[in-house]
N, CA and C of each residue as an Amber inpcrd file, in Angstrom:
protein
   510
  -2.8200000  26.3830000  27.4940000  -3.5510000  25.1380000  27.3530000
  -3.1150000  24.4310000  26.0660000  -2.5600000  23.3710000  25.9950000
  -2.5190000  22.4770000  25.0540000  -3.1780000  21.8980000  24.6500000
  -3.7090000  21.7730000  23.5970000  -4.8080000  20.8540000  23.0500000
  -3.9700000  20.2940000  21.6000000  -4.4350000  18.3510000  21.7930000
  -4.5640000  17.8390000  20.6930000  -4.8750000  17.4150000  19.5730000
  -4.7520000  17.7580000  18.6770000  -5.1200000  17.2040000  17.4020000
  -5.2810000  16.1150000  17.0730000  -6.6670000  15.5730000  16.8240000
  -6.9910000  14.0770000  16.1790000  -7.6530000  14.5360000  14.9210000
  -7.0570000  13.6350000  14.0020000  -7.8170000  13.7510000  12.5940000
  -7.8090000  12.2340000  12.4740000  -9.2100000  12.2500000  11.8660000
  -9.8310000  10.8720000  11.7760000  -8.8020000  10.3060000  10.5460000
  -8.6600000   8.7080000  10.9300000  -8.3110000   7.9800000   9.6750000
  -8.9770000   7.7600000   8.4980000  -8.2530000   7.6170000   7.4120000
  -9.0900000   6.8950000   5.9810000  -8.8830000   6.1150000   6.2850000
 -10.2660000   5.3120000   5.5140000 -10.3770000   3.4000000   6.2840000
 -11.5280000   3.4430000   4.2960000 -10.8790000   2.4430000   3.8060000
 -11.2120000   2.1010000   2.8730000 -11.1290000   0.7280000   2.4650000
 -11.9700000  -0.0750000   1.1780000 -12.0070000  -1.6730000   1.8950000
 -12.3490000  -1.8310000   0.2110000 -11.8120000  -3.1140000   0.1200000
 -12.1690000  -3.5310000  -1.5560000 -12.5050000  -4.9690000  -1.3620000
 -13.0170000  -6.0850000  -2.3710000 -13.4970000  -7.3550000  -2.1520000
 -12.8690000  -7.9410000  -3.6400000 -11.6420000  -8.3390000  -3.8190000
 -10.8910000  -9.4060000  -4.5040000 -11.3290000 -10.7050000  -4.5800000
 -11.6740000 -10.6280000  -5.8930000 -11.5140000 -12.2800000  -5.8690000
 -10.6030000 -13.2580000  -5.8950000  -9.7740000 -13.3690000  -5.5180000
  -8.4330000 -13.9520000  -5.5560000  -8.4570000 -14.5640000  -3.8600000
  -7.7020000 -15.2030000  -3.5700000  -7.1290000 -16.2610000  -1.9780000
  -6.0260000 -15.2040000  -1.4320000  -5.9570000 -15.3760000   0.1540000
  -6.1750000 -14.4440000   0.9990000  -4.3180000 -14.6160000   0.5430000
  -3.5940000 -15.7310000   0.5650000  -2.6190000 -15.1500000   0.5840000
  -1.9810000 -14.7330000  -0.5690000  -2.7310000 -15.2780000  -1.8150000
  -2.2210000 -14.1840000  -3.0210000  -2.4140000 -12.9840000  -3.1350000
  -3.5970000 -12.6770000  -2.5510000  -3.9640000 -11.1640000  -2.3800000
  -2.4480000 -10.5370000  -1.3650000  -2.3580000 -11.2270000  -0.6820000
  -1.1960000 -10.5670000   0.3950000   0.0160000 -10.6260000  -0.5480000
   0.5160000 -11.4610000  -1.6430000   1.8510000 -11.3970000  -2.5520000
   1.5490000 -10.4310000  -2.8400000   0.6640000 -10.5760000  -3.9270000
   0.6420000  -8.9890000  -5.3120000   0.3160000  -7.7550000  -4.2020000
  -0.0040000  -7.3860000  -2.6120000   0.2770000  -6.1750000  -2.4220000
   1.3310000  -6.2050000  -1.8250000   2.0530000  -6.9970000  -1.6370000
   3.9800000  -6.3720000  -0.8460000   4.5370000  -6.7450000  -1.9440000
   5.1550000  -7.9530000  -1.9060000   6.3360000  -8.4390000  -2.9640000
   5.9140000  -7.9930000  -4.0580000   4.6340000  -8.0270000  -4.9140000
   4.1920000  -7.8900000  -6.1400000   4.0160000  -6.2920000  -6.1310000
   4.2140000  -5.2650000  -5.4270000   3.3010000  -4.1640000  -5.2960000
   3.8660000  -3.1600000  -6.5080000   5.3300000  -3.5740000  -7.3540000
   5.8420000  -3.1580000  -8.4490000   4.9080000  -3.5780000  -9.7490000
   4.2160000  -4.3480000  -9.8910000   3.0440000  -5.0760000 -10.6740000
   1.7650000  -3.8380000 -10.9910000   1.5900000  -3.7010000  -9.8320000
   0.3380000  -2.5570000  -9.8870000   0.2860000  -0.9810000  -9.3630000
   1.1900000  -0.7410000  -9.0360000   1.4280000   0.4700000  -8.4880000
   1.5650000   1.2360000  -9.2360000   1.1620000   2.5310000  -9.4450000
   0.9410000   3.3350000 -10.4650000   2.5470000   4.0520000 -11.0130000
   3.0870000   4.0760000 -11.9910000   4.3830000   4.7800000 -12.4530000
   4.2320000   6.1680000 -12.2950000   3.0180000   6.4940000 -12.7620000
   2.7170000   8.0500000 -12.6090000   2.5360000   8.5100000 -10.8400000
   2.5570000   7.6290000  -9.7810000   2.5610000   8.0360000  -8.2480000
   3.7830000   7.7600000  -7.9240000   4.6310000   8.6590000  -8.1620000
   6.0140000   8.8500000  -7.7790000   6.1080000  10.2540000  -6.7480000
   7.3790000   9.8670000  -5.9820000   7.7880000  11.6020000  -5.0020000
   8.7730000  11.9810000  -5.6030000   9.2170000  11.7160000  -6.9290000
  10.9930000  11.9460000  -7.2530000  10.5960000  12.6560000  -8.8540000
  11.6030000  13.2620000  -9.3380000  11.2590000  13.5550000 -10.6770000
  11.5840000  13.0720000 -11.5560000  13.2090000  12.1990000 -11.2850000
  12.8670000  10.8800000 -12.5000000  11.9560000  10.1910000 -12.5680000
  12.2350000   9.5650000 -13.8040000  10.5290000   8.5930000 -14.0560000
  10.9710000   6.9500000 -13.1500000   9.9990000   6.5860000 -12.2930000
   9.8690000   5.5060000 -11.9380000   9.7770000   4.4980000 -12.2830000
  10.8700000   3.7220000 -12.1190000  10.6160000   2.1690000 -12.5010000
   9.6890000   1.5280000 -11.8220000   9.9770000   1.3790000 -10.7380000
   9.3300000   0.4210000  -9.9320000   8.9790000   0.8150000  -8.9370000
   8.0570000   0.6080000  -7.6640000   7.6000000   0.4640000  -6.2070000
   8.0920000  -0.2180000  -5.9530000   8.9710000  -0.7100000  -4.6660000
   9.4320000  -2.0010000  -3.5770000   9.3310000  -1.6240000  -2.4370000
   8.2820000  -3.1030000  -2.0150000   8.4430000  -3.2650000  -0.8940000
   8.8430000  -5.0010000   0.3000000  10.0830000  -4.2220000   0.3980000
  10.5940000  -5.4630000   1.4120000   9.7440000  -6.2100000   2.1270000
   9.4670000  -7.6840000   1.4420000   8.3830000  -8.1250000   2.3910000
   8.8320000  -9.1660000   3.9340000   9.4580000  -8.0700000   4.7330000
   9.7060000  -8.7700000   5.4350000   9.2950000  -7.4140000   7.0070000
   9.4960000  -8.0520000   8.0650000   9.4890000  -6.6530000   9.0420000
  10.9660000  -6.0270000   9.4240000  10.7530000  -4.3600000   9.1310000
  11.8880000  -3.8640000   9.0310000  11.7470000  -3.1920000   7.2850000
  11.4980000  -3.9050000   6.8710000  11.8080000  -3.5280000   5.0770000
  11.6380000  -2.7980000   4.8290000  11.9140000  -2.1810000   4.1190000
  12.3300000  -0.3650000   2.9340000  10.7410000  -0.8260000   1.8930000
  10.1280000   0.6390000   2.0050000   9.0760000   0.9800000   0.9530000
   9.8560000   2.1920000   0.3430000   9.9480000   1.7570000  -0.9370000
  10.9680000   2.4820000  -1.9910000  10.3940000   2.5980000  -3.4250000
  11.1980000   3.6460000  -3.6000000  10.6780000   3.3700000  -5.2170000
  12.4430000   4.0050000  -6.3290000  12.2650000   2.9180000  -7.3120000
  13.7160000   2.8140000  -7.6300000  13.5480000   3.4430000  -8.7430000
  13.9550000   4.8480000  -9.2410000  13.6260000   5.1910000 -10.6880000
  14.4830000   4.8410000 -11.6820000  14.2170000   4.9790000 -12.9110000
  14.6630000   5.0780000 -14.2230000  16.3240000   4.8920000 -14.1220000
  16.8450000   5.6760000 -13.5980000  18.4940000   6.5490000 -13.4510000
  19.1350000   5.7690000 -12.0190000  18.6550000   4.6880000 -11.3850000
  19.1730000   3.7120000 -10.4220000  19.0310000   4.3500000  -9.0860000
  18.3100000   5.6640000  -9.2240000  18.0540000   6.3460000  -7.8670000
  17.0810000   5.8560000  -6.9580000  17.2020000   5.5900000  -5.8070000
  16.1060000   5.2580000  -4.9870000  15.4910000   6.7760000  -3.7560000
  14.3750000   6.3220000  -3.7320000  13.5180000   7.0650000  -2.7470000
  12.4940000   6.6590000  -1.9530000  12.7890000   6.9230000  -0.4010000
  12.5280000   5.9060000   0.6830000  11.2720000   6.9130000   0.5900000
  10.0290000   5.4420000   1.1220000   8.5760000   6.2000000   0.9750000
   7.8720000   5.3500000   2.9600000   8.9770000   4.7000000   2.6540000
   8.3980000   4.0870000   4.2630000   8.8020000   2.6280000   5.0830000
   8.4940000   2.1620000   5.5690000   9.2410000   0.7820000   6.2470000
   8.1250000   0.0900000   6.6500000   8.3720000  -1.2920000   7.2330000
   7.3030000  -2.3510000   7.6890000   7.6680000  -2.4160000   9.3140000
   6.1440000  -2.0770000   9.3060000   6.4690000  -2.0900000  11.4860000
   5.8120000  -3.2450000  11.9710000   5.1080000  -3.7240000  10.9580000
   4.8280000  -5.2940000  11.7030000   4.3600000  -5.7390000  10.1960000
   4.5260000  -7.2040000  10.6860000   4.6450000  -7.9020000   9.3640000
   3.6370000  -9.4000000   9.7430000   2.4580000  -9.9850000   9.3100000
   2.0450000 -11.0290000   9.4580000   1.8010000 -11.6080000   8.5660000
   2.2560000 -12.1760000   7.4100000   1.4330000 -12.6710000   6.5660000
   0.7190000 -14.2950000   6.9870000  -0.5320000 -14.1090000   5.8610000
  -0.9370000 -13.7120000   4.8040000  -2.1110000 -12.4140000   5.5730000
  -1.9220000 -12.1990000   6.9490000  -3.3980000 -11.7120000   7.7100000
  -2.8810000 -10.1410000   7.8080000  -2.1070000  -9.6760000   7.9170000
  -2.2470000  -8.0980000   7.7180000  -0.6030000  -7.3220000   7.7810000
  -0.4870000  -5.9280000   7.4660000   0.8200000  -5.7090000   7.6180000
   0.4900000  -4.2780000   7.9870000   1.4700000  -3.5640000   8.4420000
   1.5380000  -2.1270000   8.8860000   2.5460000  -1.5090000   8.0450000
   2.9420000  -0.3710000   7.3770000   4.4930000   0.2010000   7.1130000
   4.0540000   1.7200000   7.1920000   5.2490000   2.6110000   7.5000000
   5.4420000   3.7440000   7.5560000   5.0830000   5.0160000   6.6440000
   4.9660000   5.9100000   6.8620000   4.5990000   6.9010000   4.8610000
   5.2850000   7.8330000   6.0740000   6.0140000   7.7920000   5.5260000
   7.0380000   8.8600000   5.5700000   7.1930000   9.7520000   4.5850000
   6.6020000  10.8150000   4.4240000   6.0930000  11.6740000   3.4530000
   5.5950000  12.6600000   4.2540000   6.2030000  14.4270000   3.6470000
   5.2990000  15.1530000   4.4550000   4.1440000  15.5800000   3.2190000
   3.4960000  16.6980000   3.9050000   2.2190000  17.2320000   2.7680000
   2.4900000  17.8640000   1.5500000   3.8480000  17.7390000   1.2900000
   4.5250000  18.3420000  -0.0340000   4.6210000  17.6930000  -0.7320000
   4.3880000  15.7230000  -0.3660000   4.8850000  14.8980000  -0.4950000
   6.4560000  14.3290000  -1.0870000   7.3200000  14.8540000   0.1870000
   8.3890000  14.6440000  -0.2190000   8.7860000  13.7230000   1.5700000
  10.0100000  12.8330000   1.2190000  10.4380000  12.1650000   2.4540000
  10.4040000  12.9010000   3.4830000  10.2480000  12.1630000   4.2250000
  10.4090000  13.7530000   5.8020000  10.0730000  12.1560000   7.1320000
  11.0330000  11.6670000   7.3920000  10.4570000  10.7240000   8.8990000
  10.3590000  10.9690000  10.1810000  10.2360000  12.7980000  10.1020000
   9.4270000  13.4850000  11.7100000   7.9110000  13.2470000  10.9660000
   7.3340000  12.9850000  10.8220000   5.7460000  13.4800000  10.5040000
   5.5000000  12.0200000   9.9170000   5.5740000  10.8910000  10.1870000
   5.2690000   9.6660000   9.4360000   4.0740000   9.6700000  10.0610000
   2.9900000   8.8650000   8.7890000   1.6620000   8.3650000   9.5220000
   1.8220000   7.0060000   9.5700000   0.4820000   6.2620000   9.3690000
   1.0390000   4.8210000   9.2540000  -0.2120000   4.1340000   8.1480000
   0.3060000   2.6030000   7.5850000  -0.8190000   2.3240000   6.5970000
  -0.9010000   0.9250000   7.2940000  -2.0990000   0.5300000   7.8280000
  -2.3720000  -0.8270000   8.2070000  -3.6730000  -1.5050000   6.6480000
  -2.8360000  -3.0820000   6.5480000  -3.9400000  -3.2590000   5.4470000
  -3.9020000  -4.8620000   6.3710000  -5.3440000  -4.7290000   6.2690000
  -5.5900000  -6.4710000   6.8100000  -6.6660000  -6.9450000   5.0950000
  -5.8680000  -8.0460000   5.1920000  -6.5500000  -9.4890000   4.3520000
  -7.2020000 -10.3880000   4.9610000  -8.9430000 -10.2110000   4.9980000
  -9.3380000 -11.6310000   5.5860000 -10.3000000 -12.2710000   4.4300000
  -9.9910000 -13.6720000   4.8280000 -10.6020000 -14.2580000   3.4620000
 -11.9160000 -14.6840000   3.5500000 -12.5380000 -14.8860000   2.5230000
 -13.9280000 -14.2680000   2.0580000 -14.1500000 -16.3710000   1.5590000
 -13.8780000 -16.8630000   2.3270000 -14.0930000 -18.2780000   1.3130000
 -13.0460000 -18.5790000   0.7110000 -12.7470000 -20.0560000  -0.4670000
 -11.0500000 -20.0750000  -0.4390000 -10.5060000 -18.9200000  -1.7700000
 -11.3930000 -18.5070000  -2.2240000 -11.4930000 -17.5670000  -3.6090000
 -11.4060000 -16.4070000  -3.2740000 -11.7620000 -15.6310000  -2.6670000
 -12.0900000 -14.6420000  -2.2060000 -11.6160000 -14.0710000  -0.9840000
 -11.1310000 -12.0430000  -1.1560000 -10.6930000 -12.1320000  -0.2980000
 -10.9340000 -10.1960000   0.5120000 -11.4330000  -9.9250000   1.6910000
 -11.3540000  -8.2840000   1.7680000 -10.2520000  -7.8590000   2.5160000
  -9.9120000  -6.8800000   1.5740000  -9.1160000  -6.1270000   1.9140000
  -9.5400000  -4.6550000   2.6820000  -9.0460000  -4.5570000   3.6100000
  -9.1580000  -3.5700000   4.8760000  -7.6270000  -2.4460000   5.0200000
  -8.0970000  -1.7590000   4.4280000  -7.0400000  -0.4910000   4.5880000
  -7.2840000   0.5550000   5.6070000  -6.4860000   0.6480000   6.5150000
  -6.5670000   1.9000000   7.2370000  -5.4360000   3.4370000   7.4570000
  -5.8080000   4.6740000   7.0530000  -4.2410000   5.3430000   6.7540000
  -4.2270000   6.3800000   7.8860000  -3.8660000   6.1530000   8.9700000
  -3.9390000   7.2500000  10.2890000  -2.3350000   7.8070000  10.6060000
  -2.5040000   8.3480000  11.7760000  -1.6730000   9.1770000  12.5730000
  -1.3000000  10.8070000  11.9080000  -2.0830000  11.2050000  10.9830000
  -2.0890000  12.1520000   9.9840000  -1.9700000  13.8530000  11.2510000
  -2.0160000  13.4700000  12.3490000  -1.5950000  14.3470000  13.4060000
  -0.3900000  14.5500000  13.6430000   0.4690000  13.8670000  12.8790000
   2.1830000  13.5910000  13.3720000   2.4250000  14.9940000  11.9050000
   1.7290000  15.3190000  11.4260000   1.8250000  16.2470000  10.2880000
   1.6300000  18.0680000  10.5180000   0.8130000  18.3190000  11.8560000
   0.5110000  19.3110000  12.1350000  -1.1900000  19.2720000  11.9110000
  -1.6530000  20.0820000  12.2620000  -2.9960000  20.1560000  11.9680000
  -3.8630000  20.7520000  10.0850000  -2.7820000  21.5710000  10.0240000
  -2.9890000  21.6810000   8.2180000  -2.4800000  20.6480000   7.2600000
  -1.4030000  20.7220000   7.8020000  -0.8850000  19.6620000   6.9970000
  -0.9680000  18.4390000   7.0040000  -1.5130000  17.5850000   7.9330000
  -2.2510000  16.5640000   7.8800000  -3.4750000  16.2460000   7.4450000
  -4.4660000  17.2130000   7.8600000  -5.6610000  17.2000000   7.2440000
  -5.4470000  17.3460000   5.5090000  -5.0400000  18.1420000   5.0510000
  -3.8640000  18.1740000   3.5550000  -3.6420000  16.9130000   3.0590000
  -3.0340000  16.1750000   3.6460000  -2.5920000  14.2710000   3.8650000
  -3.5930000  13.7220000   3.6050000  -4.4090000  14.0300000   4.6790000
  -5.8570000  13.3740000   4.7230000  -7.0410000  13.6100000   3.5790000
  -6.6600000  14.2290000   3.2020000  -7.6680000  14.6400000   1.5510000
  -7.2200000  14.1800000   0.7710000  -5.7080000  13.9360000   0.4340000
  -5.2110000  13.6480000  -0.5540000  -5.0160000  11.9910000  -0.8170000
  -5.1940000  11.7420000  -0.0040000  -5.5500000  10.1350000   0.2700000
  -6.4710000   9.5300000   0.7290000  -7.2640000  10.4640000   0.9510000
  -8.4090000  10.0360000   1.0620000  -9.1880000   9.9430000  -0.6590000
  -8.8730000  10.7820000  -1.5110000  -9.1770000  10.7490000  -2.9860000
  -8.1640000   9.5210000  -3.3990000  -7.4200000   9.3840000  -3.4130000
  -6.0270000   8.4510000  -3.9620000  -6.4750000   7.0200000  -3.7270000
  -6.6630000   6.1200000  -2.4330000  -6.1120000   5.3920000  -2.2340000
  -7.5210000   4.0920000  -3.1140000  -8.7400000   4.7700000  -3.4490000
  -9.5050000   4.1360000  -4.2490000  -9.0320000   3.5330000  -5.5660000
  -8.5120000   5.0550000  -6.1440000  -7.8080000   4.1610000  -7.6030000
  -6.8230000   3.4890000  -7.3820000  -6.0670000   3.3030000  -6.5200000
  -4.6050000   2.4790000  -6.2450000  -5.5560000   1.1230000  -5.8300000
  -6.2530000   0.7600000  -5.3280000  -7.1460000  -0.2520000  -4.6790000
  -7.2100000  -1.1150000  -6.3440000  -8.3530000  -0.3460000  -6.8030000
  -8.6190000  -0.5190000  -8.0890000  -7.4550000  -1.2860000  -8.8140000
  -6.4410000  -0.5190000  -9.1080000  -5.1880000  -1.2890000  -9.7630000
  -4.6010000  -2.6050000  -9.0110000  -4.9870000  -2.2680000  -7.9610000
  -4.3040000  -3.4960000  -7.0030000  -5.4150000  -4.8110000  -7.5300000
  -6.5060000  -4.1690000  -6.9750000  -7.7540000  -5.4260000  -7.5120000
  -7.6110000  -5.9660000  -9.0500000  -7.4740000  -5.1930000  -9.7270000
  -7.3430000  -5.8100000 -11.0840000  -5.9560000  -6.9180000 -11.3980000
  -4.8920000  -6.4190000 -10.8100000  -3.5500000  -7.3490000 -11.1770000
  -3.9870000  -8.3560000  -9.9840000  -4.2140000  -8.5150000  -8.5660000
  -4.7520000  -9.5900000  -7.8470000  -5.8580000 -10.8200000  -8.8740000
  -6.4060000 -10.0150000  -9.2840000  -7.2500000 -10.8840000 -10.4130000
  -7.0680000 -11.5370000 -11.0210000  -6.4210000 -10.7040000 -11.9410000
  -5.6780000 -11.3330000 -13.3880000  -4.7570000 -12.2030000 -13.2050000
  -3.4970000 -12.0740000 -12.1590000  -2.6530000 -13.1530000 -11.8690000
  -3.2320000 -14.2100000 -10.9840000  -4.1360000 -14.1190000 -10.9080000
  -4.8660000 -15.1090000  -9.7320000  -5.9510000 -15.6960000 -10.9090000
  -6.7890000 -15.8920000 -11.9510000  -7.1070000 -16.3470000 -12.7690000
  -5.9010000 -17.0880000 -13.8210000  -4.8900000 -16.1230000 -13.9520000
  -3.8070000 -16.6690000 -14.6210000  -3.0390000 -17.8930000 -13.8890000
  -3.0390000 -18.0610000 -12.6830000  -2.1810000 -18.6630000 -11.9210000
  -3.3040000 -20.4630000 -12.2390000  -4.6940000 -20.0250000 -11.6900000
  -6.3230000 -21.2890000 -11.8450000  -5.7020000 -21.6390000 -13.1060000
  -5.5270000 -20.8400000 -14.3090000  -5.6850000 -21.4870000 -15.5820000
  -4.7200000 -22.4050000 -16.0400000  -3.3770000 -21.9990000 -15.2850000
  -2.0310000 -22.6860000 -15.2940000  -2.0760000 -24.1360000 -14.6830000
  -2.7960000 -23.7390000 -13.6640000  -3.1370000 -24.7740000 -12.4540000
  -3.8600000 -26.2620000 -13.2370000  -5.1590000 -25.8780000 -13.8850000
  -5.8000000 -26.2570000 -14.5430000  -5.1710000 -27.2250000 -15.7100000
  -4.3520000 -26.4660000 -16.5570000  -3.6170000 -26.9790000 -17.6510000
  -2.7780000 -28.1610000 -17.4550000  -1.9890000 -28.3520000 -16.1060000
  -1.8170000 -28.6480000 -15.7590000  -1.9900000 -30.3490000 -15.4000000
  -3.4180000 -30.6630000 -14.2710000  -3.9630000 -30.9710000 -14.3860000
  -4.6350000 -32.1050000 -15.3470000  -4.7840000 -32.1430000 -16.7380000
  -4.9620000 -32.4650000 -18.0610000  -4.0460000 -33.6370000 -18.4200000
């Protein structure tokens, strides 16, 4: 008898004050802005997070020493209203693209200021049953403080951007 494994998704949600499609820059194109240096899969030190904001695009991260390390791809792409890409990562967290889950984040806007963000991180079954659930803890703790950092640079460049705007203006 075969039986399948479902492990529930993390579904986590934050409320930005920033416009729906700046919120959508600073998390693809901008996602080198806020992404943590210390959440790397490689042991050089990380420069940067990239992610290709287009569909198809490389989620990478380019370290220190010009090395890159593929963390996932874009399987659908809408902006400013939501995007999907790959985590290609197994529970060791190292590359591995038999066991990819997937990360859907929708942006809907909250008024012209304001904006929620809707994260969902499933298919954690493509991992095995330990080792996904493994996945699933570990991002299920994680993806709050990454939110957090995301919310704060959405902010700040989005107040910075009003004040420019403003000056402007004058």
């Amino acid at each position: 008898m075969n039986r399948t494994v479902t492990i529930a998704p993390v579904r986590k949600s934050i409320r930005v004050n920033a416009n729906q499609a700046h919120a959508f820059e600073v998390f693809t194109s901008g996602l080198g802005r806020w992404w943590p240096r210390t959440h790397t899969i490689r042991k050089p030190p990380m420069q940067t997070a990239v992610l290709e904001p287009r569909l198809g695009g490389r989620w990478y991260e380019l370290s220190e020493d010009g090395s890159q390390a593929d963390v996932g791809k874009v399987l659908v792409w809408e902006p400013p209203e939501r995007f999907v890409i790959s985590w290609d990562l197994n529970s060791k967290w190292k590359p591995d693209t038999t066991v990819s889950s997937e990360v859907e984040v929708r942006f809907i806007a909250q008024g012209t200021d304001a904006t929620l963000l809707e994260l969902e991180h499933r298919k954690f079954e493509q991992l095995s049953a330990e080792a996904g659930a493994s996945m699933r803890k570990d991002v299920d703790g994680g993806w709050p403080r990454l939110l957090e950092h995301f919310k704060d640079e959405a902010e700040a460049s989005s107040r910075s951007t009003q004040a420019s705007g403003r000056a402007g203006q004058r």
